[in-house]
C-alpha atoms as a printed R data frame, in Angstrom:
    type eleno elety resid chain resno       x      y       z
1   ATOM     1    CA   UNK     A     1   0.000  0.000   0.000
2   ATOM     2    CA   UNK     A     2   1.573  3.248  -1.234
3   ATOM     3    CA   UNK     A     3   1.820  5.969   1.955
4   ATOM     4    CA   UNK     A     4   0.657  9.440   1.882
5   ATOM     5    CA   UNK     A     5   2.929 12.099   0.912
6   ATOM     6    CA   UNK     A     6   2.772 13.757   4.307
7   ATOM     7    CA   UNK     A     7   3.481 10.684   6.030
8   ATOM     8    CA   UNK     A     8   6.456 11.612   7.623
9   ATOM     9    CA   UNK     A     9   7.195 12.544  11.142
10  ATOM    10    CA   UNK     A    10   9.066 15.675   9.658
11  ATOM    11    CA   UNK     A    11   6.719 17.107   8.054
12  ATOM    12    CA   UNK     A    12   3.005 18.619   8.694
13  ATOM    13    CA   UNK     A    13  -0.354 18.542   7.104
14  ATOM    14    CA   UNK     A    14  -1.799 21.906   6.906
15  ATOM    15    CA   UNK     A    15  -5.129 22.495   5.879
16  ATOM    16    CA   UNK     A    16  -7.407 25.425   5.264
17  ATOM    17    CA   UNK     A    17  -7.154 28.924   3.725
18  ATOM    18    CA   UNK     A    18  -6.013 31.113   6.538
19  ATOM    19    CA   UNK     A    19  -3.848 28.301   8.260
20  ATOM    20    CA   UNK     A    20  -1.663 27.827   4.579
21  ATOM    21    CA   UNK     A    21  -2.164 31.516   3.300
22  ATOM    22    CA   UNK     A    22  -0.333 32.430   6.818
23  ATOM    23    CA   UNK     A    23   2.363 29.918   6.949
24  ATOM    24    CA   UNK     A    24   2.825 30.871   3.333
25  ATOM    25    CA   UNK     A    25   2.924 34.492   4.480
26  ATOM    26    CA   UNK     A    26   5.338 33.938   8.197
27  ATOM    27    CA   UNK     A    27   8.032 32.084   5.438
28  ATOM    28    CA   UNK     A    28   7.448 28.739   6.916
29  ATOM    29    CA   UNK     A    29   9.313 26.490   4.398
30  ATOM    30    CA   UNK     A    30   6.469 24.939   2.621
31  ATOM    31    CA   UNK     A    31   7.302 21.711   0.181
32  ATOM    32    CA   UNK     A    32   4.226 21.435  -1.968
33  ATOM    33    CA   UNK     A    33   0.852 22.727  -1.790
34  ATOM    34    CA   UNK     A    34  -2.789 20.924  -3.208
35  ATOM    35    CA   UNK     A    35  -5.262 23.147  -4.352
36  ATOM    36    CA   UNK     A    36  -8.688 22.268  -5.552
37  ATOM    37    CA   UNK     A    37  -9.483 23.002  -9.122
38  ATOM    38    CA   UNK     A    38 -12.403 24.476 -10.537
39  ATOM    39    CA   UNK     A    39 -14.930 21.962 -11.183
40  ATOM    40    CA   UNK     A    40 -18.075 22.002 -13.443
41  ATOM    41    CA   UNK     A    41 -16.689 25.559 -15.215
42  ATOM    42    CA   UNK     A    42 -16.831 27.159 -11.747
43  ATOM    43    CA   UNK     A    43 -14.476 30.303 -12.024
44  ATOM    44    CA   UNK     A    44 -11.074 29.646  -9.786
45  ATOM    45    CA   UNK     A    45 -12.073 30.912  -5.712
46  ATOM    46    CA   UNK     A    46 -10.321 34.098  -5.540
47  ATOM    47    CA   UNK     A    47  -9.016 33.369  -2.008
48  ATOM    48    CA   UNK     A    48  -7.483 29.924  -3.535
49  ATOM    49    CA   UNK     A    49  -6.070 32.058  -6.401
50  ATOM    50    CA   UNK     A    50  -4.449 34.254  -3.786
51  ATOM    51    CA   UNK     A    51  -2.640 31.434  -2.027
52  ATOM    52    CA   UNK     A    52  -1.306 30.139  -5.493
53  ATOM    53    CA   UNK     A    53  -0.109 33.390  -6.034
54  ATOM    54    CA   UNK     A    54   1.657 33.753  -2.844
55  ATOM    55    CA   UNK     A    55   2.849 30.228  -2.878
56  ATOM    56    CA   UNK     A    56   4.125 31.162  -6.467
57  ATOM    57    CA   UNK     A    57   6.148 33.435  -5.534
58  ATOM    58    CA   UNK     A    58   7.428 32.062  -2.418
59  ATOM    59    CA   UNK     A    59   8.714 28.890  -5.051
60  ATOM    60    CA   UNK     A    60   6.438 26.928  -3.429
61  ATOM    61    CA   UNK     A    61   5.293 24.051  -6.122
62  ATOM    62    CA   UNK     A    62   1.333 23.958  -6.682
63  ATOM    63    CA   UNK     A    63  -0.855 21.184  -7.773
64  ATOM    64    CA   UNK     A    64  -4.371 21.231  -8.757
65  ATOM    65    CA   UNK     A    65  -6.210 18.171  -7.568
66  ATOM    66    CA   UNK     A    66 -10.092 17.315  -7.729
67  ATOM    67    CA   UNK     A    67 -11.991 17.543  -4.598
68  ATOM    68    CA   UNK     A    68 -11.771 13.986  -3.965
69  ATOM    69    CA   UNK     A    69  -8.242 13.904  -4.118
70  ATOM    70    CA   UNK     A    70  -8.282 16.409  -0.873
71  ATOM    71    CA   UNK     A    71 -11.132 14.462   0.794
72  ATOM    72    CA   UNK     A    72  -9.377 11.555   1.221
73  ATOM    73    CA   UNK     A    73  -5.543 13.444   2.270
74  ATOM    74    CA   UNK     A    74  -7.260 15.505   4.870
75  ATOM    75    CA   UNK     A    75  -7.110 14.908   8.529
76  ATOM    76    CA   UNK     A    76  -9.031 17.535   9.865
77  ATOM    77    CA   UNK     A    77 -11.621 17.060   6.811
78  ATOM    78    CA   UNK     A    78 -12.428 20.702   6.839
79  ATOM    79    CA   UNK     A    79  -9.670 21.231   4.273
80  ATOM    80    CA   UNK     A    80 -11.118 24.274   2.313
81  ATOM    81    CA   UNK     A    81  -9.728 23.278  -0.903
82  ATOM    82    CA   UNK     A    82  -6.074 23.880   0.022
83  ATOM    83    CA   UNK     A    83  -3.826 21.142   1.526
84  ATOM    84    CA   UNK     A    84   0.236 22.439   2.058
85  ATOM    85    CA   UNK     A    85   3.310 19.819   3.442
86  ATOM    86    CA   UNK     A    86   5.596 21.917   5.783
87  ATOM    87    CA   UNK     A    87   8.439 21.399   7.654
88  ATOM    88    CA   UNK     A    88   7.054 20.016  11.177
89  ATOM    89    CA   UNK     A    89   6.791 22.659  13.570
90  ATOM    90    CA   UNK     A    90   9.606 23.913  15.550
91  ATOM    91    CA   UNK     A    91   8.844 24.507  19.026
92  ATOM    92    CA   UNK     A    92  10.032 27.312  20.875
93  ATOM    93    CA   UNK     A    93  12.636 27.675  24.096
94  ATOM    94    CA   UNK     A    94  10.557 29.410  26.744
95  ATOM    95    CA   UNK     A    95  13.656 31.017  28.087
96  ATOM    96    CA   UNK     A    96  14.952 32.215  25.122
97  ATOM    97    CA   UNK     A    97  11.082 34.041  24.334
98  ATOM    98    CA   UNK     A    98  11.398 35.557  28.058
99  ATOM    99    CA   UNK     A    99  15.160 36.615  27.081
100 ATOM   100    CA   UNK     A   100  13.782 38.358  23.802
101 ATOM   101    CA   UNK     A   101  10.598 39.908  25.330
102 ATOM   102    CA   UNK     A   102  12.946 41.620  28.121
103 ATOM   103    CA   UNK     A   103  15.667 43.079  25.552
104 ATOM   104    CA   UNK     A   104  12.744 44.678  24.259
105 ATOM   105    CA   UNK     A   105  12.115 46.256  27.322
106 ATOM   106    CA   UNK     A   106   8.777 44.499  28.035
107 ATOM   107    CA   UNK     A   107   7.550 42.357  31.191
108 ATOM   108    CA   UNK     A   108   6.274 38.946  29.431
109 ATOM   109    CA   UNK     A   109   3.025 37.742  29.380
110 ATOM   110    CA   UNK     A   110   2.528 33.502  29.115
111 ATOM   111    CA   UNK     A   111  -0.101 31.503  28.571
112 ATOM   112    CA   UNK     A   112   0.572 27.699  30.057
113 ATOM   113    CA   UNK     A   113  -1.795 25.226  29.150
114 ATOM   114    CA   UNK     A   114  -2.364 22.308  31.587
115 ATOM   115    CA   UNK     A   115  -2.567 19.164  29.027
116 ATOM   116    CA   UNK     A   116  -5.228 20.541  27.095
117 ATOM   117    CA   UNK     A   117  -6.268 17.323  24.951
118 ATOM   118    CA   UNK     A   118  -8.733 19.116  22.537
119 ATOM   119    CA   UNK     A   119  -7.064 20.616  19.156
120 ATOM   120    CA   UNK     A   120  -9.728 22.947  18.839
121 ATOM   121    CA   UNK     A   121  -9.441 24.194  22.288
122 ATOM   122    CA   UNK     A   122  -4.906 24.950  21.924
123 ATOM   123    CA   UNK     A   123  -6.041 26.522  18.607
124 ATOM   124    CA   UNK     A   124  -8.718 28.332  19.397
125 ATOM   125    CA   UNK     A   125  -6.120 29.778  22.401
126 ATOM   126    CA   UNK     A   126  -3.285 30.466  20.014
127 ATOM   127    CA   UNK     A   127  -5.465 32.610  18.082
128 ATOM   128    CA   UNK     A   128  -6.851 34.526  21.361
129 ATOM   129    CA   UNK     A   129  -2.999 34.681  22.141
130 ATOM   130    CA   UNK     A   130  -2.287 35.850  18.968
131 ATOM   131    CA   UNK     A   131  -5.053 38.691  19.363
132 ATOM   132    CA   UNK     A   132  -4.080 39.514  22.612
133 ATOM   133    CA   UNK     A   133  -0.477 39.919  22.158
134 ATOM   134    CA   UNK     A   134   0.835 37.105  24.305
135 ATOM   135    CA   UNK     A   135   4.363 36.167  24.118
136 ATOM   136    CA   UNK     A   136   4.361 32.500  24.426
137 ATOM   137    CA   UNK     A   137   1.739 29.754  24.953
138 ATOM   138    CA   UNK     A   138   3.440 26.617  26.844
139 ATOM   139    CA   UNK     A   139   2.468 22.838  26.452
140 ATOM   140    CA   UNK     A   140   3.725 19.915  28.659
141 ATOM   141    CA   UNK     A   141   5.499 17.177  26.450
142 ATOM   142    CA   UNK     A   142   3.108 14.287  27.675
143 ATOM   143    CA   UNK     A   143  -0.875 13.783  28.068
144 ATOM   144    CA   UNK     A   144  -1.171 17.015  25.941
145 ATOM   145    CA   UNK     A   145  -2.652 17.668  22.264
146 ATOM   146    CA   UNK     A   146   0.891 18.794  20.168
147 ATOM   147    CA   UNK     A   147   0.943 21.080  17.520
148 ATOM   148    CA   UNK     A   148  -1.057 18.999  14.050
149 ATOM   149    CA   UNK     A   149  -2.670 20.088  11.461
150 ATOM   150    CA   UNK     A   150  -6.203 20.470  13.184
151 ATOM   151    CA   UNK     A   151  -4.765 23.387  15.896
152 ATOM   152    CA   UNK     A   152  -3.431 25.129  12.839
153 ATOM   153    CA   UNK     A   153  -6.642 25.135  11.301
154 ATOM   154    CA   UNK     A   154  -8.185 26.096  14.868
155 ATOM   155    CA   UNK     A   155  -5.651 28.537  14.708
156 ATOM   156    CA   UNK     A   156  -6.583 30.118  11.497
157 ATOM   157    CA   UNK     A   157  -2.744 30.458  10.997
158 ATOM   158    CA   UNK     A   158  -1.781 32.080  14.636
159 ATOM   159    CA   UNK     A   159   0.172 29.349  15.310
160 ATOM   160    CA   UNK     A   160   2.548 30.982  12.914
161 ATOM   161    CA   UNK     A   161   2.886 33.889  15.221
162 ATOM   162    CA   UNK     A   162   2.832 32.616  18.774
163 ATOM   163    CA   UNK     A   163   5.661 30.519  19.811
164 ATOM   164    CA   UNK     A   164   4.729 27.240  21.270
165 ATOM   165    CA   UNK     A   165   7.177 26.223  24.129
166 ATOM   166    CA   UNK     A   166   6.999 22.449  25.337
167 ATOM   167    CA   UNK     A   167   8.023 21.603  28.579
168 ATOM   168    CA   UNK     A   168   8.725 18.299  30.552
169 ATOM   169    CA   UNK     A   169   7.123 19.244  33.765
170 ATOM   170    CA   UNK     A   170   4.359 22.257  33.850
171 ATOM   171    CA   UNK     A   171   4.671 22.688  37.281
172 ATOM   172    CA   UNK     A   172   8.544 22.531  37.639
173 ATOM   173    CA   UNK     A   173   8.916 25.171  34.850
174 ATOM   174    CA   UNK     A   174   5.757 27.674  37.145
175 ATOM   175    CA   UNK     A   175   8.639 26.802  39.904
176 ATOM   176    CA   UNK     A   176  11.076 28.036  37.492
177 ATOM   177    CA   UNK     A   177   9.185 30.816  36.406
178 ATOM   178    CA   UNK     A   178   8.348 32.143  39.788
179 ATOM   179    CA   UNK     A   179  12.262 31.933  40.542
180 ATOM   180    CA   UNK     A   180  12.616 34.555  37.802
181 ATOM   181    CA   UNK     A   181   9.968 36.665  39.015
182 ATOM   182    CA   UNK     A   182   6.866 36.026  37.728
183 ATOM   183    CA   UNK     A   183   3.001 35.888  39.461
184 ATOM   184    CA   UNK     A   184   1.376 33.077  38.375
185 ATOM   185    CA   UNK     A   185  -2.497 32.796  38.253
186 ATOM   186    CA   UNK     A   186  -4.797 29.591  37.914
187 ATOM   187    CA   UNK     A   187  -8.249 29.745  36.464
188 ATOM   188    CA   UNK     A   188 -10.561 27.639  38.559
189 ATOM   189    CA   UNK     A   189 -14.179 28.268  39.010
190 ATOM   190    CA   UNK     A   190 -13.391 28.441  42.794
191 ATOM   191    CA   UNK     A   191 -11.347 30.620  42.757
192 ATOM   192    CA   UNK     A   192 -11.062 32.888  45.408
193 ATOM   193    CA   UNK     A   193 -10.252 36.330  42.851
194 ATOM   194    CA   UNK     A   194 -12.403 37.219  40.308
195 ATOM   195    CA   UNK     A   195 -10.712 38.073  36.975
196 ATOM   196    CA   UNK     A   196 -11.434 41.313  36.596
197 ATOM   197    CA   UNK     A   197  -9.547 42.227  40.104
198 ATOM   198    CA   UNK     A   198  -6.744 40.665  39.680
199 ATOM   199    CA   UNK     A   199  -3.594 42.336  39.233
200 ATOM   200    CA   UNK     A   200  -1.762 41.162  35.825
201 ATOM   201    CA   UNK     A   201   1.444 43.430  35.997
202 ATOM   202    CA   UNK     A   202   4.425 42.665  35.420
203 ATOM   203    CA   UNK     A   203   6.258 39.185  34.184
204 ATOM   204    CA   UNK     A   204   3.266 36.961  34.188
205 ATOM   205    CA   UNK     A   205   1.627 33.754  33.443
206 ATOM   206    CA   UNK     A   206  -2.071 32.426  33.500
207 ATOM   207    CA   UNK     A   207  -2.930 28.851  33.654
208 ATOM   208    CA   UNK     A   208  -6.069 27.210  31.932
209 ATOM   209    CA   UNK     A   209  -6.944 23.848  32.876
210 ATOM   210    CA   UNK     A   210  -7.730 20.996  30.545
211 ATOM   211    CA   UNK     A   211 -11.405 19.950  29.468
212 ATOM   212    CA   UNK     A   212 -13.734 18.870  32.217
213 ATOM   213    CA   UNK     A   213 -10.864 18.315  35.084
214 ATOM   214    CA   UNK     A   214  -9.152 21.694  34.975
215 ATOM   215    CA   UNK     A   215  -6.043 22.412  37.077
216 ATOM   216    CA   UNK     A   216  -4.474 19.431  38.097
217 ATOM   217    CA   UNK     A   217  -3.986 19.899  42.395
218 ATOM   218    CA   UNK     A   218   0.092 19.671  41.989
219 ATOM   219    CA   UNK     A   219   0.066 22.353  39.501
220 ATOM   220    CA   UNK     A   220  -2.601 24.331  41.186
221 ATOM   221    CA   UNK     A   221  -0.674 24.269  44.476
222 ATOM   222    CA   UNK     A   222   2.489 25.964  42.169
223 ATOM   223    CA   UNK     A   223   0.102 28.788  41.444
224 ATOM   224    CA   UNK     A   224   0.283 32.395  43.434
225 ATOM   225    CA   UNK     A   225  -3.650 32.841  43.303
226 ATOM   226    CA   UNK     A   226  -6.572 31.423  41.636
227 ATOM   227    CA   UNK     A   227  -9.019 33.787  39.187
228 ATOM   228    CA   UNK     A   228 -12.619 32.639  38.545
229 ATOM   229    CA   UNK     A   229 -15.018 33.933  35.857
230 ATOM   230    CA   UNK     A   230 -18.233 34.527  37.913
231 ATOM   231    CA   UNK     A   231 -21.630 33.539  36.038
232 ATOM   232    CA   UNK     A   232 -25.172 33.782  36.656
233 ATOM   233    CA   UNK     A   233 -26.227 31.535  34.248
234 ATOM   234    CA   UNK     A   234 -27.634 27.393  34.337
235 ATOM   235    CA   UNK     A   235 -24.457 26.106  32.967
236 ATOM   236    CA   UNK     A   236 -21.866 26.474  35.610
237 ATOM   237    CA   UNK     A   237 -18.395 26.026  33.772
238 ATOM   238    CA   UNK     A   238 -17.194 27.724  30.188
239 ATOM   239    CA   UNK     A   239 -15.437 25.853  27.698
240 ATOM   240    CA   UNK     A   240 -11.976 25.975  28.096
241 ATOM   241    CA   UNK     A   241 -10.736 28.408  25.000
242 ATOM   242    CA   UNK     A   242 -14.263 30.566  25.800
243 ATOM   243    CA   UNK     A   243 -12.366 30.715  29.298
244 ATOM   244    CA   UNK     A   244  -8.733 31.310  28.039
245 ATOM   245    CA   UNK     A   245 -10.445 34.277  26.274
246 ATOM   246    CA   UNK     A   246 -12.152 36.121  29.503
247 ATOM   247    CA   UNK     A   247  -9.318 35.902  31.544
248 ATOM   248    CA   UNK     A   248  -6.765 36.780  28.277
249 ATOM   249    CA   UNK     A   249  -8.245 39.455  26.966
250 ATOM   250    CA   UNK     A   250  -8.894 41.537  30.432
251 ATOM   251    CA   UNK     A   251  -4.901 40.931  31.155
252 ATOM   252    CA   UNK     A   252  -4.008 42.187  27.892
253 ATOM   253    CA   UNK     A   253  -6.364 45.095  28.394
254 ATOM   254    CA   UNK     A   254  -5.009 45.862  32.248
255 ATOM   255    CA   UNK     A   255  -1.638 45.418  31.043
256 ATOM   256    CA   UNK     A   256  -2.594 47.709  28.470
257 ATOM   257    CA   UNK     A   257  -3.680 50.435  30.278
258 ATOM   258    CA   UNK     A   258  -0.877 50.388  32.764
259 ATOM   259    CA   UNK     A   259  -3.944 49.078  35.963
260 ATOM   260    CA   UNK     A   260  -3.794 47.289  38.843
261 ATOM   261    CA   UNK     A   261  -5.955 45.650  40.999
Protein backbone atom coordinates (compact mmCIF):
# COMPACT_ATOMS: atom_id res chain seq x y z
CA UNK A 1 0.00 0.00 0.00
CA UNK A 2 1.57 3.25 -1.23
CA UNK A 3 1.82 5.97 1.96
CA UNK A 4 0.66 9.44 1.88
CA UNK A 5 2.93 12.10 0.91
CA UNK A 6 2.77 13.76 4.31
CA UNK A 7 3.48 10.68 6.03
CA UNK A 8 6.46 11.61 7.62
CA UNK A 9 7.20 12.54 11.14
CA UNK A 10 9.07 15.68 9.66
CA UNK A 11 6.72 17.11 8.05
CA UNK A 12 3.00 18.62 8.69
CA UNK A 13 -0.35 18.54 7.10
CA UNK A 14 -1.80 21.91 6.91
CA UNK A 15 -5.13 22.49 5.88
CA UNK A 16 -7.41 25.42 5.26
CA UNK A 17 -7.15 28.92 3.73
CA UNK A 18 -6.01 31.11 6.54
CA UNK A 19 -3.85 28.30 8.26
CA UNK A 20 -1.66 27.83 4.58
CA UNK A 21 -2.16 31.52 3.30
CA UNK A 22 -0.33 32.43 6.82
CA UNK A 23 2.36 29.92 6.95
CA UNK A 24 2.83 30.87 3.33
CA UNK A 25 2.92 34.49 4.48
CA UNK A 26 5.34 33.94 8.20
CA UNK A 27 8.03 32.08 5.44
CA UNK A 28 7.45 28.74 6.92
CA UNK A 29 9.31 26.49 4.40
CA UNK A 30 6.47 24.94 2.62
CA UNK A 31 7.30 21.71 0.18
CA UNK A 32 4.23 21.44 -1.97
CA UNK A 33 0.85 22.73 -1.79
CA UNK A 34 -2.79 20.92 -3.21
CA UNK A 35 -5.26 23.15 -4.35
CA UNK A 36 -8.69 22.27 -5.55
CA UNK A 37 -9.48 23.00 -9.12
CA UNK A 38 -12.40 24.48 -10.54
CA UNK A 39 -14.93 21.96 -11.18
CA UNK A 40 -18.08 22.00 -13.44
CA UNK A 41 -16.69 25.56 -15.22
CA UNK A 42 -16.83 27.16 -11.75
CA UNK A 43 -14.48 30.30 -12.02
CA UNK A 44 -11.07 29.65 -9.79
CA UNK A 45 -12.07 30.91 -5.71
CA UNK A 46 -10.32 34.10 -5.54
CA UNK A 47 -9.02 33.37 -2.01
CA UNK A 48 -7.48 29.92 -3.53
CA UNK A 49 -6.07 32.06 -6.40
CA UNK A 50 -4.45 34.25 -3.79
CA UNK A 51 -2.64 31.43 -2.03
CA UNK A 52 -1.31 30.14 -5.49
CA UNK A 53 -0.11 33.39 -6.03
CA UNK A 54 1.66 33.75 -2.84
CA UNK A 55 2.85 30.23 -2.88
CA UNK A 56 4.13 31.16 -6.47
CA UNK A 57 6.15 33.43 -5.53
CA UNK A 58 7.43 32.06 -2.42
CA UNK A 59 8.71 28.89 -5.05
CA UNK A 60 6.44 26.93 -3.43
CA UNK A 61 5.29 24.05 -6.12
CA UNK A 62 1.33 23.96 -6.68
CA UNK A 63 -0.86 21.18 -7.77
CA UNK A 64 -4.37 21.23 -8.76
CA UNK A 65 -6.21 18.17 -7.57
CA UNK A 66 -10.09 17.31 -7.73
CA UNK A 67 -11.99 17.54 -4.60
CA UNK A 68 -11.77 13.99 -3.96
CA UNK A 69 -8.24 13.90 -4.12
CA UNK A 70 -8.28 16.41 -0.87
CA UNK A 71 -11.13 14.46 0.79
CA UNK A 72 -9.38 11.55 1.22
CA UNK A 73 -5.54 13.44 2.27
CA UNK A 74 -7.26 15.50 4.87
CA UNK A 75 -7.11 14.91 8.53
CA UNK A 76 -9.03 17.53 9.87
CA UNK A 77 -11.62 17.06 6.81
CA UNK A 78 -12.43 20.70 6.84
CA UNK A 79 -9.67 21.23 4.27
CA UNK A 80 -11.12 24.27 2.31
CA UNK A 81 -9.73 23.28 -0.90
CA UNK A 82 -6.07 23.88 0.02
CA UNK A 83 -3.83 21.14 1.53
CA UNK A 84 0.24 22.44 2.06
CA UNK A 85 3.31 19.82 3.44
CA UNK A 86 5.60 21.92 5.78
CA UNK A 87 8.44 21.40 7.65
CA UNK A 88 7.05 20.02 11.18
CA UNK A 89 6.79 22.66 13.57
CA UNK A 90 9.61 23.91 15.55
CA UNK A 91 8.84 24.51 19.03
CA UNK A 92 10.03 27.31 20.87
CA UNK A 93 12.64 27.67 24.10
CA UNK A 94 10.56 29.41 26.74
CA UNK A 95 13.66 31.02 28.09
CA UNK A 96 14.95 32.22 25.12
CA UNK A 97 11.08 34.04 24.33
CA UNK A 98 11.40 35.56 28.06
CA UNK A 99 15.16 36.61 27.08
CA UNK A 100 13.78 38.36 23.80
CA UNK A 101 10.60 39.91 25.33
CA UNK A 102 12.95 41.62 28.12
CA UNK A 103 15.67 43.08 25.55
CA UNK A 104 12.74 44.68 24.26
CA UNK A 105 12.12 46.26 27.32
CA UNK A 106 8.78 44.50 28.03
CA UNK A 107 7.55 42.36 31.19
CA UNK A 108 6.27 38.95 29.43
CA UNK A 109 3.03 37.74 29.38
CA UNK A 110 2.53 33.50 29.11
CA UNK A 111 -0.10 31.50 28.57
CA UNK A 112 0.57 27.70 30.06
CA UNK A 113 -1.80 25.23 29.15
CA UNK A 114 -2.36 22.31 31.59
CA UNK A 115 -2.57 19.16 29.03
CA UNK A 116 -5.23 20.54 27.10
CA UNK A 117 -6.27 17.32 24.95
CA UNK A 118 -8.73 19.12 22.54
CA UNK A 119 -7.06 20.62 19.16
CA UNK A 120 -9.73 22.95 18.84
CA UNK A 121 -9.44 24.19 22.29
CA UNK A 122 -4.91 24.95 21.92
CA UNK A 123 -6.04 26.52 18.61
CA UNK A 124 -8.72 28.33 19.40
CA UNK A 125 -6.12 29.78 22.40
CA UNK A 126 -3.29 30.47 20.01
CA UNK A 127 -5.46 32.61 18.08
CA UNK A 128 -6.85 34.53 21.36
CA UNK A 129 -3.00 34.68 22.14
CA UNK A 130 -2.29 35.85 18.97
CA UNK A 131 -5.05 38.69 19.36
CA UNK A 132 -4.08 39.51 22.61
CA UNK A 133 -0.48 39.92 22.16
CA UNK A 134 0.83 37.11 24.31
CA UNK A 135 4.36 36.17 24.12
CA UNK A 136 4.36 32.50 24.43
CA UNK A 137 1.74 29.75 24.95
CA UNK A 138 3.44 26.62 26.84
CA UNK A 139 2.47 22.84 26.45
CA UNK A 140 3.72 19.92 28.66
CA UNK A 141 5.50 17.18 26.45
CA UNK A 142 3.11 14.29 27.67
CA UNK A 143 -0.88 13.78 28.07
CA UNK A 144 -1.17 17.01 25.94
CA UNK A 145 -2.65 17.67 22.26
CA UNK A 146 0.89 18.79 20.17
CA UNK A 147 0.94 21.08 17.52
CA UNK A 148 -1.06 19.00 14.05
CA UNK A 149 -2.67 20.09 11.46
CA UNK A 150 -6.20 20.47 13.18
CA UNK A 151 -4.76 23.39 15.90
CA UNK A 152 -3.43 25.13 12.84
CA UNK A 153 -6.64 25.13 11.30
CA UNK A 154 -8.18 26.10 14.87
CA UNK A 155 -5.65 28.54 14.71
CA UNK A 156 -6.58 30.12 11.50
CA UNK A 157 -2.74 30.46 11.00
CA UNK A 158 -1.78 32.08 14.64
CA UNK A 159 0.17 29.35 15.31
CA UNK A 160 2.55 30.98 12.91
CA UNK A 161 2.89 33.89 15.22
CA UNK A 162 2.83 32.62 18.77
CA UNK A 163 5.66 30.52 19.81
CA UNK A 164 4.73 27.24 21.27
CA UNK A 165 7.18 26.22 24.13
CA UNK A 166 7.00 22.45 25.34
CA UNK A 167 8.02 21.60 28.58
CA UNK A 168 8.72 18.30 30.55
CA UNK A 169 7.12 19.24 33.76
CA UNK A 170 4.36 22.26 33.85
CA UNK A 171 4.67 22.69 37.28
CA UNK A 172 8.54 22.53 37.64
CA UNK A 173 8.92 25.17 34.85
CA UNK A 174 5.76 27.67 37.14
CA UNK A 175 8.64 26.80 39.90
CA UNK A 176 11.08 28.04 37.49
CA UNK A 177 9.19 30.82 36.41
CA UNK A 178 8.35 32.14 39.79
CA UNK A 179 12.26 31.93 40.54
CA UNK A 180 12.62 34.55 37.80
CA UNK A 181 9.97 36.67 39.01
CA UNK A 182 6.87 36.03 37.73
CA UNK A 183 3.00 35.89 39.46
CA UNK A 184 1.38 33.08 38.38
CA UNK A 185 -2.50 32.80 38.25
CA UNK A 186 -4.80 29.59 37.91
CA UNK A 187 -8.25 29.75 36.46
CA UNK A 188 -10.56 27.64 38.56
CA UNK A 189 -14.18 28.27 39.01
CA UNK A 190 -13.39 28.44 42.79
CA UNK A 191 -11.35 30.62 42.76
CA UNK A 192 -11.06 32.89 45.41
CA UNK A 193 -10.25 36.33 42.85
CA UNK A 194 -12.40 37.22 40.31
CA UNK A 195 -10.71 38.07 36.97
CA UNK A 196 -11.43 41.31 36.60
CA UNK A 197 -9.55 42.23 40.10
CA UNK A 198 -6.74 40.66 39.68
CA UNK A 199 -3.59 42.34 39.23
CA UNK A 200 -1.76 41.16 35.83
CA UNK A 201 1.44 43.43 36.00
CA UNK A 202 4.43 42.66 35.42
CA UNK A 203 6.26 39.18 34.18
CA UNK A 204 3.27 36.96 34.19
CA UNK A 205 1.63 33.75 33.44
CA UNK A 206 -2.07 32.43 33.50
CA UNK A 207 -2.93 28.85 33.65
CA UNK A 208 -6.07 27.21 31.93
CA UNK A 209 -6.94 23.85 32.88
CA UNK A 210 -7.73 21.00 30.54
CA UNK A 211 -11.41 19.95 29.47
CA UNK A 212 -13.73 18.87 32.22
CA UNK A 213 -10.86 18.31 35.08
CA UNK A 214 -9.15 21.69 34.98
CA UNK A 215 -6.04 22.41 37.08
CA UNK A 216 -4.47 19.43 38.10
CA UNK A 217 -3.99 19.90 42.39
CA UNK A 218 0.09 19.67 41.99
CA UNK A 219 0.07 22.35 39.50
CA UNK A 220 -2.60 24.33 41.19
CA UNK A 221 -0.67 24.27 44.48
CA UNK A 222 2.49 25.96 42.17
CA UNK A 223 0.10 28.79 41.44
CA UNK A 224 0.28 32.40 43.43
CA UNK A 225 -3.65 32.84 43.30
CA UNK A 226 -6.57 31.42 41.64
CA UNK A 227 -9.02 33.79 39.19
CA UNK A 228 -12.62 32.64 38.55
CA UNK A 229 -15.02 33.93 35.86
CA UNK A 230 -18.23 34.53 37.91
CA UNK A 231 -21.63 33.54 36.04
CA UNK A 232 -25.17 33.78 36.66
CA UNK A 233 -26.23 31.54 34.25
CA UNK A 234 -27.63 27.39 34.34
CA UNK A 235 -24.46 26.11 32.97
CA UNK A 236 -21.87 26.47 35.61
CA UNK A 237 -18.40 26.03 33.77
CA UNK A 238 -17.19 27.72 30.19
CA UNK A 239 -15.44 25.85 27.70
CA UNK A 240 -11.98 25.97 28.10
CA UNK A 241 -10.74 28.41 25.00
CA UNK A 242 -14.26 30.57 25.80
CA UNK A 243 -12.37 30.71 29.30
CA UNK A 244 -8.73 31.31 28.04
CA UNK A 245 -10.44 34.28 26.27
CA UNK A 246 -12.15 36.12 29.50
CA UNK A 247 -9.32 35.90 31.54
CA UNK A 248 -6.77 36.78 28.28
CA UNK A 249 -8.24 39.45 26.97
CA UNK A 250 -8.89 41.54 30.43
CA UNK A 251 -4.90 40.93 31.15
CA UNK A 252 -4.01 42.19 27.89
CA UNK A 253 -6.36 45.10 28.39
CA UNK A 254 -5.01 45.86 32.25
CA UNK A 255 -1.64 45.42 31.04
CA UNK A 256 -2.59 47.71 28.47
CA UNK A 257 -3.68 50.43 30.28
CA UNK A 258 -0.88 50.39 32.76
CA UNK A 259 -3.94 49.08 35.96
CA UNK A 260 -3.79 47.29 38.84
CA UNK A 261 -5.95 45.65 41.00
Amino acid sequence: MSSRPDQDKNLDHIEGRNAVFEALAAGRPINKLWVLSPEGGKKPDPALIKIMKLADEKGVPVTRVPRNTLDKMSDAKRHQGVIALAAAHEYSDLDEVIAKVRSEGRAPFIVICDELKDSYNLGSILRISDAAGVDAVVIPERRSVAVDSNVAKASAGAVEYVPVCRVTNIASTIRDLKDDGFWIAGCDMDGDTTYDKADYSGSFAVVIGSEGSGIRDGVAKSCDFMISIPMTGHVNSLNAAVAAGIVIFEASRMRREGKRS
